[in-house]
TORDO-619760 format. One line per field, with one value per residue: residue number from 1; residue in three letters; x, y, z of N, C-alpha, C in turn. Coordinates in Angstrom, 3 decimals. Each point is the difference from the previous one (the first is absolute). Example, Ala and Ser with C-alpha at 12.3 -4.5 7.8 and 13.67 -1.06 7.14 Angstrom:
num <- c(1 | 2)
residu <- c(ALA | SER)
n_xx <- c(13.190 | -0.350)
n_yy <- c(-5.690 | 1.050)
n_zz <- c(7.800 | -0.720)
ca_xx <- c(-0.890 | 0.820)
ca_yy <- c(1.190 | 1.190)
ca_zz <- c(0.000 | 0.060)
c_xx <- c(0.900 | -0.770)
c_yy <- c(1.200 | 1.090)
c_zz <- c(0.000 | 0.730)
***
This chain:
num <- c(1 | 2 | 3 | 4 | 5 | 6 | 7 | 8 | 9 | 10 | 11 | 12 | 13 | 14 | 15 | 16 | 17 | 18 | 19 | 20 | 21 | 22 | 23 | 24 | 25 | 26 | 27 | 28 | 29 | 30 | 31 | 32 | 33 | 34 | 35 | 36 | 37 | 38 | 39 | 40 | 41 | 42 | 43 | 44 | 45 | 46 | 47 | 48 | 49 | 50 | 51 | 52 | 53 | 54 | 55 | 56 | 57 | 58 | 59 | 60 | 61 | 62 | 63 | 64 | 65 | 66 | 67 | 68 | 69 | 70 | 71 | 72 | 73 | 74 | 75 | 76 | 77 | 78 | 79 | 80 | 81 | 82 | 83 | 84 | 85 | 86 | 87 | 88 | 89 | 90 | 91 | 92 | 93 | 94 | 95 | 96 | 97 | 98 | 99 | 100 | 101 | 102 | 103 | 104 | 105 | 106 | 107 | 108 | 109 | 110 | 111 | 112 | 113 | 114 | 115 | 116 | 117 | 118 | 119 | 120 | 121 | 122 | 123 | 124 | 125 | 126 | 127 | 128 | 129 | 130 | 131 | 132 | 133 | 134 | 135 | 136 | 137 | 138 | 139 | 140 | 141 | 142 | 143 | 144 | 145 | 146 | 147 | 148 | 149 | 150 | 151 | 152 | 153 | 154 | 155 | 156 | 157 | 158 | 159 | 160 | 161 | 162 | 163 | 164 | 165 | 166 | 167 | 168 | 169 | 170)
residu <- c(UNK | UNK | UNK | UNK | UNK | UNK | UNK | UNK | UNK | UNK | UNK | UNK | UNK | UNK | UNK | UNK | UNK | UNK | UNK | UNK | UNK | UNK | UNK | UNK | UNK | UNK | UNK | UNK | UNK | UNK | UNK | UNK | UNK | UNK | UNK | UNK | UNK | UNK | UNK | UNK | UNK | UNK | UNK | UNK | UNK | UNK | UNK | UNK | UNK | UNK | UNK | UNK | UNK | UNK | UNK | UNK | UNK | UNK | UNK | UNK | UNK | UNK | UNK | UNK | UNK | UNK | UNK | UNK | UNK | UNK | UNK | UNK | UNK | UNK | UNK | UNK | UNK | UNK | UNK | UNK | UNK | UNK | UNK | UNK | UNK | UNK | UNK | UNK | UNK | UNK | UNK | UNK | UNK | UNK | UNK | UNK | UNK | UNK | UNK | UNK | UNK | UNK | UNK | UNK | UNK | UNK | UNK | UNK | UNK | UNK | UNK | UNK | UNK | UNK | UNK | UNK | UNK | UNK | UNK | UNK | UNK | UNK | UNK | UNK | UNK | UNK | UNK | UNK | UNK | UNK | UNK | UNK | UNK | UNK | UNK | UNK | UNK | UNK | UNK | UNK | UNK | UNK | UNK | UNK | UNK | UNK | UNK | UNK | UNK | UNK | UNK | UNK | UNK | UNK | UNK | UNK | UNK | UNK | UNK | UNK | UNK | UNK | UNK | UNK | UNK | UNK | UNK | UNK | UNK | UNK)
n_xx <- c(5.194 | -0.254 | -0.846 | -0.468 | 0.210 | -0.261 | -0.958 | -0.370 | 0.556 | 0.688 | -0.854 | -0.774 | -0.499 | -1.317 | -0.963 | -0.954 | 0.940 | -1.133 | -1.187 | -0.868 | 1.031 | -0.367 | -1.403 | -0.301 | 0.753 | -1.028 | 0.739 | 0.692 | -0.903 | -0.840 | 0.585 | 1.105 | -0.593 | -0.357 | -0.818 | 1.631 | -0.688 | 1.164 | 0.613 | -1.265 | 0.666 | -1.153 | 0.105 | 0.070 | -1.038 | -0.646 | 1.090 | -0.518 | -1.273 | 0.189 | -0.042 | -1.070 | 0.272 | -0.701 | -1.102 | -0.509 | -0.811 | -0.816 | -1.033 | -1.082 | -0.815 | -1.205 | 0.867 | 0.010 | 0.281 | 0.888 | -0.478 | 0.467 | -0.692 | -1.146 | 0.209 | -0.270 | -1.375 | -0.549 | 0.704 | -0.507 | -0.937 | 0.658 | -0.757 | -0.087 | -0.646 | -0.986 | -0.565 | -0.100 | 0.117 | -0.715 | 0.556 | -0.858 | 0.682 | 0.140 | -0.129 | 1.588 | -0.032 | 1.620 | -0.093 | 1.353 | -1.191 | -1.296 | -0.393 | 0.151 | -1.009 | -0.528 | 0.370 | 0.996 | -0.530 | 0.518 | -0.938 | -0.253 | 0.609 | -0.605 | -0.893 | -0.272 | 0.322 | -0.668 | -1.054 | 0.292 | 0.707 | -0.923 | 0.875 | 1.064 | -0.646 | 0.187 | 1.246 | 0.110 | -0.287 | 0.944 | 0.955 | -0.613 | 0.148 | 0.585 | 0.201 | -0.179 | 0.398 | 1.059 | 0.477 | 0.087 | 0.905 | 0.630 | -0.543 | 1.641 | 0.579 | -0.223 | 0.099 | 0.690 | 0.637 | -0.552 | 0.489 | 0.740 | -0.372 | -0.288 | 1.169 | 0.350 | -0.812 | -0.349 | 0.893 | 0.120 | -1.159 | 0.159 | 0.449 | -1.348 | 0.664 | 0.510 | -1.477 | -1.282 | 0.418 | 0.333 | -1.378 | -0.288 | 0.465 | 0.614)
n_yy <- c(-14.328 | 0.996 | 0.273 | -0.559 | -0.466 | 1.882 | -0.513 | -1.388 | -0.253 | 1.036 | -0.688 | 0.683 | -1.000 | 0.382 | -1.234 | 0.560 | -0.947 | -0.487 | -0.426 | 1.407 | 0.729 | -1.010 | 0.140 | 1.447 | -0.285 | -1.406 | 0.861 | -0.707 | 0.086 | -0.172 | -1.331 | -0.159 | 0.317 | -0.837 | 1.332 | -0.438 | -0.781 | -0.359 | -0.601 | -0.531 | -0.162 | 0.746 | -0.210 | -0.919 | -0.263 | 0.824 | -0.673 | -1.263 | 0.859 | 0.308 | -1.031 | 0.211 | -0.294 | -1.365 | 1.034 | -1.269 | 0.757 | -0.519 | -0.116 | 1.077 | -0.498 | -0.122 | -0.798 | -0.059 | 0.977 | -0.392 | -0.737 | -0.885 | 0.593 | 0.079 | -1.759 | -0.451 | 0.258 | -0.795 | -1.128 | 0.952 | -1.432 | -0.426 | 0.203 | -1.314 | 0.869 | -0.856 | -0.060 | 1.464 | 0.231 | -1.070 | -0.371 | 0.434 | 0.914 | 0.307 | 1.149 | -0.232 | -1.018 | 0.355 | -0.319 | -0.418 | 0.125 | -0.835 | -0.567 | -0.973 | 0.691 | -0.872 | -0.405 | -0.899 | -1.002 | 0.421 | 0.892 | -0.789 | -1.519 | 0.954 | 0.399 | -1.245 | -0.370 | 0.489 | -0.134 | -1.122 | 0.315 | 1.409 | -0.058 | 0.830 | -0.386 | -1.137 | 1.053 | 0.552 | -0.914 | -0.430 | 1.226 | -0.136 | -1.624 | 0.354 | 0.673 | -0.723 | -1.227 | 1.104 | 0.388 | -1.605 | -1.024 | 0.764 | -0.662 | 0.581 | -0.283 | -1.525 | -0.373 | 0.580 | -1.362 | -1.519 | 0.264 | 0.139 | -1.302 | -0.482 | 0.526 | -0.163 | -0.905 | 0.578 | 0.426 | 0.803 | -0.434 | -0.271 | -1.126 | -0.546 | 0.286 | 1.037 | -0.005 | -0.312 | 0.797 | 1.007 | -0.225 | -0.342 | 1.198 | 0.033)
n_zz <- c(-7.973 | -0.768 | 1.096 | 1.147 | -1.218 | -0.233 | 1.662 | -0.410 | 0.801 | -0.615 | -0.661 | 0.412 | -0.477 | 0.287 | -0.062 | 1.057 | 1.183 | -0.572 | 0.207 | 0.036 | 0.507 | 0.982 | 0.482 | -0.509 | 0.958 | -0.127 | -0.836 | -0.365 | -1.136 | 0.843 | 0.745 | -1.217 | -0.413 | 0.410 | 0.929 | 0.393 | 0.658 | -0.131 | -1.286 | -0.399 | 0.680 | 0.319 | 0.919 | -0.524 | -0.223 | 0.729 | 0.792 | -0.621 | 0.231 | 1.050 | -0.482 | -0.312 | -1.058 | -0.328 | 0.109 | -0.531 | -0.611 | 0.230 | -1.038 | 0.726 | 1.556 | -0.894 | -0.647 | 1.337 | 0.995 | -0.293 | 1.060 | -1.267 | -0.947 | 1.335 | 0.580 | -1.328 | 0.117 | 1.226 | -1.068 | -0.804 | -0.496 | -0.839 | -0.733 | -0.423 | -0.935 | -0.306 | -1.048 | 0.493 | -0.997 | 0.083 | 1.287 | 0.992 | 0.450 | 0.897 | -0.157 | 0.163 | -1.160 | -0.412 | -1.047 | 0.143 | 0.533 | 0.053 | -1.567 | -0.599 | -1.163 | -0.069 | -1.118 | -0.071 | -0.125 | -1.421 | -0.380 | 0.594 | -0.487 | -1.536 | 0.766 | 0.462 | -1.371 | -0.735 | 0.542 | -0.655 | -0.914 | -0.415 | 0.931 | -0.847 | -0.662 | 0.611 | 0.126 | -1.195 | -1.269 | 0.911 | -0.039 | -0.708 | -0.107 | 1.058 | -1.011 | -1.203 | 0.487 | 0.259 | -1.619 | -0.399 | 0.333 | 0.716 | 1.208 | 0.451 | -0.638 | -0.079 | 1.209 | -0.049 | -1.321 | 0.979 | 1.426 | -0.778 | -1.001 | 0.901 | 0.404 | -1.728 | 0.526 | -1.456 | 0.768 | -0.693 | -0.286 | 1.468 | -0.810 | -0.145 | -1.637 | 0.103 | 1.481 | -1.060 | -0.880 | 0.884 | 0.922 | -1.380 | -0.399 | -1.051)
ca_xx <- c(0.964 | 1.073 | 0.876 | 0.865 | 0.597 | 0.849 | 0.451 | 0.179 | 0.155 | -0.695 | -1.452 | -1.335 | -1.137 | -0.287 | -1.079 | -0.214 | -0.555 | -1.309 | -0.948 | -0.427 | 1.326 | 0.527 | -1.074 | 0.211 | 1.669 | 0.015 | 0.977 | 1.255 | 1.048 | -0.547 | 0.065 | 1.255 | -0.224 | -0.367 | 1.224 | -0.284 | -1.212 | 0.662 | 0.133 | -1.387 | -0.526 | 0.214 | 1.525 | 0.882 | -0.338 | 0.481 | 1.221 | 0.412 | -0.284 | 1.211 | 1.310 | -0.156 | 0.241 | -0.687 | -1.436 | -0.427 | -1.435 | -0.879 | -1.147 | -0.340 | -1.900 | -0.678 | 1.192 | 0.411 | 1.050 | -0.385 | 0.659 | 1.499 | 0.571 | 0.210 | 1.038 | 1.905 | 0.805 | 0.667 | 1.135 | 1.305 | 0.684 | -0.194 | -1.243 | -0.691 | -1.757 | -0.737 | -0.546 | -0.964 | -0.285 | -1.258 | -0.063 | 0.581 | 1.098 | 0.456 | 1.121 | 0.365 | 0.459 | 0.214 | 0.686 | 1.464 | 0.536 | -0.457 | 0.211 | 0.341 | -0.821 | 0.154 | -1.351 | -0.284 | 1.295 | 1.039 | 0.338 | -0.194 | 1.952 | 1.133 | -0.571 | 0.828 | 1.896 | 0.679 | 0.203 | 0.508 | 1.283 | -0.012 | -0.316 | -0.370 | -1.187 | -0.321 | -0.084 | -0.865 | -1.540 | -0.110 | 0.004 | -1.358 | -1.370 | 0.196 | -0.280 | -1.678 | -0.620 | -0.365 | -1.192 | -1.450 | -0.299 | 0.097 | -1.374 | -0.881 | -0.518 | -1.191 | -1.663 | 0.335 | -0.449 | -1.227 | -0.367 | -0.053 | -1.080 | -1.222 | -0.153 | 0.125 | -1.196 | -0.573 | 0.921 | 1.443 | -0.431 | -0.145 | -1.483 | 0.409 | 0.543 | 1.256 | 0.536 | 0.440 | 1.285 | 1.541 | 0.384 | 0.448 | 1.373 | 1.561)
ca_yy <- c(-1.068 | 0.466 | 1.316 | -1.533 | -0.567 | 1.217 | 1.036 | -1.095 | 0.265 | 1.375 | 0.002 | -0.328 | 0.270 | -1.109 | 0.366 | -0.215 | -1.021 | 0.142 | -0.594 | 0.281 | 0.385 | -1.297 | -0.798 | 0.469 | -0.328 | -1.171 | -0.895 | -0.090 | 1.461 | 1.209 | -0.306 | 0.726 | 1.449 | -0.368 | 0.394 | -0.692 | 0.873 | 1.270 | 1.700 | 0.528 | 0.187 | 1.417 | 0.456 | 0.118 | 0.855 | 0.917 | -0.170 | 0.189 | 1.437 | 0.770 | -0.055 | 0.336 | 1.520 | 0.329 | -1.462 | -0.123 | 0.148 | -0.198 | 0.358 | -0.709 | -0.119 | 0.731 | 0.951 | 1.675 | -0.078 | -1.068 | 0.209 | 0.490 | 1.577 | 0.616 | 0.365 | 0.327 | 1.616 | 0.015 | -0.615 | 0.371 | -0.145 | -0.130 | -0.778 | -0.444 | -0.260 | 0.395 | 1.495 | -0.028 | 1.679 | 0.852 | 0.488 | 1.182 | -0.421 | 0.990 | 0.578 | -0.813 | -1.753 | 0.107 | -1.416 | 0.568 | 1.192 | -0.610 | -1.732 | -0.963 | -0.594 | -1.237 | -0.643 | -1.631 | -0.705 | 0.462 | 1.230 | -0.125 | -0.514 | 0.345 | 1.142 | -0.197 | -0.298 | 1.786 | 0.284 | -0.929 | 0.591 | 1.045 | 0.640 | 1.363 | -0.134 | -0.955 | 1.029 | 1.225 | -0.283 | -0.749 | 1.373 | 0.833 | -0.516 | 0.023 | 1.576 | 0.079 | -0.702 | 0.530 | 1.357 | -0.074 | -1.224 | -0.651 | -0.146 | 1.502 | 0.834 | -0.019 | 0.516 | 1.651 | 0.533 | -0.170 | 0.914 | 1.356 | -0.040 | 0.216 | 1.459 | 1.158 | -0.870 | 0.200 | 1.283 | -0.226 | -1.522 | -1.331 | -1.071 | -1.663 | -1.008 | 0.159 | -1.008 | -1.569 | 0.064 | 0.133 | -1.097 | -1.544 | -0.071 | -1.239)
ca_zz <- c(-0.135 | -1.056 | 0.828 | -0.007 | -0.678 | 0.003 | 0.948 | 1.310 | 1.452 | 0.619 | -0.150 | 1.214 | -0.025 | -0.740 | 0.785 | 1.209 | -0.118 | 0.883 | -0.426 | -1.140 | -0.937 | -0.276 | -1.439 | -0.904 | -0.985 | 0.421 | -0.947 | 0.364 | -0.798 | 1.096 | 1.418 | 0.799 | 0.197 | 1.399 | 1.303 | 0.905 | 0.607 | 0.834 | -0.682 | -0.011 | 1.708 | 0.001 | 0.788 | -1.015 | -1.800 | 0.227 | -0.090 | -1.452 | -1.048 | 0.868 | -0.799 | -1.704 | -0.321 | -1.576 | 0.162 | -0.903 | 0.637 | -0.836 | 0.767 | 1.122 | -0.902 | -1.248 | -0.968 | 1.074 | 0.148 | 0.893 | 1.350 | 0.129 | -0.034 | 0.933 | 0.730 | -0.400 | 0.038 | 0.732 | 0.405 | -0.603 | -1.043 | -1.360 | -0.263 | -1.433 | 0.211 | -0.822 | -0.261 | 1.032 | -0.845 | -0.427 | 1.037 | 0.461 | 0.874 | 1.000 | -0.133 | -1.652 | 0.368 | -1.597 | -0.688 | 0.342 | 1.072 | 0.999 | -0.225 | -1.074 | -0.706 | -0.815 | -0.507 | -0.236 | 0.776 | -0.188 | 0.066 | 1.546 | 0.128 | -0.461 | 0.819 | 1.001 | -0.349 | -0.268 | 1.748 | 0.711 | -0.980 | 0.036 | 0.925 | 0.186 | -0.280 | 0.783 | 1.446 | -0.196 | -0.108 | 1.084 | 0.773 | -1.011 | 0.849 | 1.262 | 0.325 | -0.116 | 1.638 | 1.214 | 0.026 | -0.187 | -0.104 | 1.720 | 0.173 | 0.491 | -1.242 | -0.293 | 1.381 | -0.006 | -1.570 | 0.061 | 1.138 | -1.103 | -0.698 | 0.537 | 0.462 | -0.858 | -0.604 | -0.206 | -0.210 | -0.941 | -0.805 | 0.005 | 0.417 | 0.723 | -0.575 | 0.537 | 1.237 | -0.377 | -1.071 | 0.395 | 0.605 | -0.668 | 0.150 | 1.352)
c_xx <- c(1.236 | 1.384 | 0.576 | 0.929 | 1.285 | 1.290 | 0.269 | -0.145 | -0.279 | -1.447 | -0.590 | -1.194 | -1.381 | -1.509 | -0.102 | -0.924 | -1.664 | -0.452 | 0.303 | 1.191 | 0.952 | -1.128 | 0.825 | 1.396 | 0.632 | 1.141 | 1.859 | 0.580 | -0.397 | 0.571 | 0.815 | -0.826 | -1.446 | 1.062 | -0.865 | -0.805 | 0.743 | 0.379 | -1.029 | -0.299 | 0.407 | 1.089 | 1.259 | 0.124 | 0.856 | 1.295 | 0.612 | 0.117 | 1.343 | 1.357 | 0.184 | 0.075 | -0.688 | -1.202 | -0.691 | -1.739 | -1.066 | -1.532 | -0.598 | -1.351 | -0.212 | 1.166 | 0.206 | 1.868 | 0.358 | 0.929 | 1.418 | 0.624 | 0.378 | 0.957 | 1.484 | 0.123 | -0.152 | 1.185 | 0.968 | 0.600 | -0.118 | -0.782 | -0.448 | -0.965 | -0.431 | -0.741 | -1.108 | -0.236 | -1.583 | -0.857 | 0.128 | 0.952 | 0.383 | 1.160 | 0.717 | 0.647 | 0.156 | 0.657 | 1.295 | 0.219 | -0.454 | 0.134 | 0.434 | -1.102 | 0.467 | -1.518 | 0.152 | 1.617 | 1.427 | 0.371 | -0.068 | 1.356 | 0.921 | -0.279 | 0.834 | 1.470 | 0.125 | -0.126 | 1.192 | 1.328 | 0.099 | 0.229 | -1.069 | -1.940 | -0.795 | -0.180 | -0.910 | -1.481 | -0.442 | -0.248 | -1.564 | -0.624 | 0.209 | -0.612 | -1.945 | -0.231 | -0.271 | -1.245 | -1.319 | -0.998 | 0.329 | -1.067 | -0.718 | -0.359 | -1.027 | -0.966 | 0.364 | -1.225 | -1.689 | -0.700 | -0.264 | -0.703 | -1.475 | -0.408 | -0.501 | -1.265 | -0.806 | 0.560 | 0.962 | -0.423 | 0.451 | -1.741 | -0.206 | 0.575 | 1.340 | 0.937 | 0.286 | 1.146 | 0.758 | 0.094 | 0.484 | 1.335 | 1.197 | 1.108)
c_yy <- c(0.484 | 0.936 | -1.267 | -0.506 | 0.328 | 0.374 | -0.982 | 0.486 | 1.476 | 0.531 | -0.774 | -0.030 | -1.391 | 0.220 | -1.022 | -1.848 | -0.260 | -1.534 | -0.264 | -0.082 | -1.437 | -0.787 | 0.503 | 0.039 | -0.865 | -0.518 | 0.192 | 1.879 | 1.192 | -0.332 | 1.749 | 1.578 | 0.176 | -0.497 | -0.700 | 0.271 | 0.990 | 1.316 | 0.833 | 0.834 | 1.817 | 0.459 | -0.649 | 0.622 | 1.675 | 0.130 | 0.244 | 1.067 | 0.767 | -0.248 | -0.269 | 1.597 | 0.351 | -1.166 | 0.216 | 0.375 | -0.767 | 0.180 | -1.068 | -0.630 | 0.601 | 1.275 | 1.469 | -0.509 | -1.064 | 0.355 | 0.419 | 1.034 | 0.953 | -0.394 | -0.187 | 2.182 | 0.440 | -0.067 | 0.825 | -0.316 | 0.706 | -0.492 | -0.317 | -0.366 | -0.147 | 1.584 | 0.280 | 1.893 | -0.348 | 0.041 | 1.517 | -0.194 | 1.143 | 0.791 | 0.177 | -0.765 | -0.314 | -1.270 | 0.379 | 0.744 | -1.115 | -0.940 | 0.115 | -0.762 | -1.593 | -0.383 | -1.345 | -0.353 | -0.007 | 1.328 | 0.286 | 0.126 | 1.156 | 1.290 | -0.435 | -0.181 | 2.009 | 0.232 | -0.816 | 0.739 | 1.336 | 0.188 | 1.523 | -0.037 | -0.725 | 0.790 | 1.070 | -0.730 | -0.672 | 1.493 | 0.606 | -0.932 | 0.135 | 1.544 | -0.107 | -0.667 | 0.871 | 1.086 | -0.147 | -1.320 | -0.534 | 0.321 | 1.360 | 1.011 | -0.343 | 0.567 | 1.727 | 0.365 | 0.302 | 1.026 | 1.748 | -0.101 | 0.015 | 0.964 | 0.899 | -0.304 | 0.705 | 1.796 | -0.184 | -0.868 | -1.095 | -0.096 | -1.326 | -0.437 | 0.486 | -0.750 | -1.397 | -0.372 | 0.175 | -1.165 | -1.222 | 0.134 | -0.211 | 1.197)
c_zz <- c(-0.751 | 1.276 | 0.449 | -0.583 | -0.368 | 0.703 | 1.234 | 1.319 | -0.129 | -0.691 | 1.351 | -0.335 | -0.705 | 0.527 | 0.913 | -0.548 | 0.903 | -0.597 | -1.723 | -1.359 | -0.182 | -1.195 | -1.178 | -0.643 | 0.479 | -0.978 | 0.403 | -0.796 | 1.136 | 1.233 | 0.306 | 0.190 | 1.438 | 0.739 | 1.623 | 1.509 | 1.608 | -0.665 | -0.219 | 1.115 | 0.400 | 0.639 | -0.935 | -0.988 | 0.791 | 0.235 | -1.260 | -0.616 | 0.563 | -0.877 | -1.353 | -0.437 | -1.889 | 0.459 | -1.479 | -0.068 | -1.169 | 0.056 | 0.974 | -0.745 | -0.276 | -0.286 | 0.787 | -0.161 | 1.315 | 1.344 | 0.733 | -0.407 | 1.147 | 0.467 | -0.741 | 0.001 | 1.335 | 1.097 | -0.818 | -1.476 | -1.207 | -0.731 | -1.731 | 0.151 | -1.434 | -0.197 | 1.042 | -0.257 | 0.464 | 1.542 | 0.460 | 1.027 | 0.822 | -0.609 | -1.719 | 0.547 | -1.373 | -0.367 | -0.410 | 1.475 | 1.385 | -0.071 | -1.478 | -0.568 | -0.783 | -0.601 | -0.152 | 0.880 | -0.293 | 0.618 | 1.971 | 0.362 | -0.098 | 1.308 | 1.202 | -0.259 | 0.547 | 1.701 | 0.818 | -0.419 | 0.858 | 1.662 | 0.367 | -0.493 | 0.832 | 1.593 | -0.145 | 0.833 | 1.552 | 0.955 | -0.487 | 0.743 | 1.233 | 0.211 | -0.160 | 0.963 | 1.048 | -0.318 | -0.561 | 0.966 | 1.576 | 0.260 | 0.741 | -1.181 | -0.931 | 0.881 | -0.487 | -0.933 | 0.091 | 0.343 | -0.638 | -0.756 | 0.903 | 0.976 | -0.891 | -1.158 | -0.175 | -0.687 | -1.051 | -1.294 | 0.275 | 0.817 | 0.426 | -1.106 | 0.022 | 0.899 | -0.286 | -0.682 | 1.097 | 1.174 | -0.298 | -0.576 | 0.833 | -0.193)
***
């Protein structure tokens, strides 16, 4: 609500209106941050991502990284995330270089004011995630990644917990 408030019309964002997300913020201080049941709607949502250029990330279930990480670094953006150091992660995926660490809701704003301000930082970090998308994270490179690990099963030290670790990575 705070990026909102901030950033009016050029903030996007909010959660997806369902069932469930109407019980639970059944009150007038939540309507506004439920989004309407076309914006929710995947072919939009994706549009949308196409013309953003700073996505905000937070955790997903049981505290992973959550869904949207992949595709704002597939789209290119810029990215504020909460802390996510204690994941493994393909490759390097540095804090200043990939995303913008925040720990509370101030420190989120002031992540998106400096992306939103900084061009030159805001391009870097948008050129670094477009570069890790293709070399770690398009889907042929994941099947490649797989396809090498179970070819090499058992050779080199990998093993079946290797396969399980690198397959659950994003």
């Amino acid at each position: 609500m705070e990026l909102k408030k901030k950033y009016g019309g050029n903030f996007l964002g909010g959660i997806q209106k369902d069932n469930f997300s109407e019980k639970r913020l059944n009150n007038q201080k939540y309507k506004e941050v439920l989004l309407k049941y076309k914006e929710g709607h995947k072919n939009k949502y994706l549009n949308i991502l196409k013309k953003c250029s700073i996505g905000v990330a937070n955790q997903g279930l049981e505290h992973s990284i959550g869904w949207k990480m992949g595709e704002y670094l597939a789209h290119g953006m810029a990215i504020v995330s909460n802390p996510i150091e204690k994941f493994q992660l393909l490759g390097k995926f540095v804090d200043g270089e990939n995303y913008l660490k925040y720990e509370n809701v101030d420190d989120c704003v002031e992540k998106v004011d400096l992306l939103y301000k900084d061009k030159d930082l805001r391009e870097n970090i948008q050129k670094n995630n477009r570069k890790y998308y293709h070399t770690y994270l398009r889907p042929d490179k994941k099947l490649q990644k797989l396809f090498n690990i179970i070819s090499n099963k058992g050779k080199m030290g990998y093993n079946e917990h290797t396969l399980h670790t690198e397959h659950n990575l994003k």
